[in-house]
N, C-alpha and C positions, 0 to 999 in steps of 0.2 A: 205630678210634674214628671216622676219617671215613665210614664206611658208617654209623653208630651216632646221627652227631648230623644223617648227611641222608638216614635214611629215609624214604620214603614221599613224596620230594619227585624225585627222578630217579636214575639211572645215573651212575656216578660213572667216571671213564677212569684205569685202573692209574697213569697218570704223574700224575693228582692227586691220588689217594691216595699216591702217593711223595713227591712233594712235600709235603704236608702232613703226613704222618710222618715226613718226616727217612727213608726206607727207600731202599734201592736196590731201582729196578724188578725185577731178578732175585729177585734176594731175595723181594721180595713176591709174584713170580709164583708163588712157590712154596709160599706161604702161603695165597695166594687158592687155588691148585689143592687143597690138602688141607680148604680152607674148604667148597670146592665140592663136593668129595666128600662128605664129612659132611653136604652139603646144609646149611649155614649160610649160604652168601653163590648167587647164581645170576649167571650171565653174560649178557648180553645183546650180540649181535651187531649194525653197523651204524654208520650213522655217530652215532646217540644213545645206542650202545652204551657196557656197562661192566659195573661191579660193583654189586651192592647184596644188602641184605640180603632174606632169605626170612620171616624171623620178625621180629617187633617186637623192639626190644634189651631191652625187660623181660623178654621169654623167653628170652631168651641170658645164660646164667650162664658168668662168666668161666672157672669148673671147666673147661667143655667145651672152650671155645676153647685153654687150658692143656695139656690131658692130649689133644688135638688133634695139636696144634703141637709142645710140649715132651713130652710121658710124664707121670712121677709130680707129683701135687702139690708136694713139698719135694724139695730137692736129697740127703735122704736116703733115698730108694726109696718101695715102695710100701710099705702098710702090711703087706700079708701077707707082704713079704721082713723087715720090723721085726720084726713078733708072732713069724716063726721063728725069729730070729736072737736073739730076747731067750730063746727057750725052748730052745737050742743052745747058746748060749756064757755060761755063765754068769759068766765072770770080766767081763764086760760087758755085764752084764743091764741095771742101772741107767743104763746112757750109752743102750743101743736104749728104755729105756724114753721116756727124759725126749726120744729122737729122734722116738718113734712120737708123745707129746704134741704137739710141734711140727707134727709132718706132720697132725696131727688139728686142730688151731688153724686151720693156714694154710687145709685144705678147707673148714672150715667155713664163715671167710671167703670164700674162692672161688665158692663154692657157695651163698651168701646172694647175691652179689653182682651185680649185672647188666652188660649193656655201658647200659644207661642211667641206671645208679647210676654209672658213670663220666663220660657224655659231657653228664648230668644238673648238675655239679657235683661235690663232694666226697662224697667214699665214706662209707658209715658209717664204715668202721674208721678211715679219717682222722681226722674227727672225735671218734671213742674215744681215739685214741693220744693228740691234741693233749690233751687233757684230763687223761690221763696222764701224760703230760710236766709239765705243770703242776703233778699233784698230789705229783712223783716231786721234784720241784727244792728243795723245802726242805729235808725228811729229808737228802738227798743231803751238802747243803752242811753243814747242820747236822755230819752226821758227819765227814765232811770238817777241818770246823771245830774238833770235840773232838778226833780224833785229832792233830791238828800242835799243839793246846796242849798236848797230855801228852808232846810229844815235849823 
């Protein structure tokens, strides 16, 4: 996110990007190298050297940086290990299904999403869920509230 909110203004040096992420410099070197390969972020040598990005952050969908970094979108596979595993094991069709959902929600998200709709402010989806949350709190309690009077 710090390449994200100082684009197009200089070179950023791996130990301030550490710092300002809370990351350990190894750790992130290892980040920025897979970044650099992918040709998302470029190195510059020197003593005004560092990191920055190659692309404006509206063109950098978090998807990328994700399936980058980490592999599949959800922590339940990709979706073509889902779609086979729903049409294989049928005693648990319906649990890969409502998994393949999820993993299809969370890309979509992903995938709308920019590193400048982050370092911008609050994300759309933030702003969807907060609202949600809101419109989820009274039903909630309401029931909440009929079932311990019937008890």
């Amino acid at each position: 996110m710090t390449l994200g909110r100082r684009y197009g203004t200089e070179t950023v040096k791996i130990r301030d990007i550490a710092l300002d992420s809370d990351l350990p410099e190894k750790f992130l070197e290892l980040i920025l190298l897979e970044l650099k390969n992918a040709r998302i972020v470029e190195s510059v040598r020197g003593a005004k050297g560092g990191y920055r990005l190659r692309r404006a952050p509206a063109e950098i969908k978090l998807s990328e940086i994700i399936r980058l970094v980490d592999g599949p979108l959800a922590p339940f596979g990709d979706a073509d290990q889902l779609r086979s595993l729903i049409v294989t094991d049928p005693d648990h069709r319906a649990l890969y299904g409502v998994f393949l959902e999820v993993r299809d929600a969370a890309a979509k998200i992903l995938e709308s999403t920019s590193v400048a709709d982050i370092v911008g402010g609050a994300s759309k989806s933030r702003k969807r869920s907060g609202a949600k949350k809101k419109a989820r709190k009274s039903p909630t309690l309401s029931i909440v509230h009929e079932s311990a009077e019937g008890e």
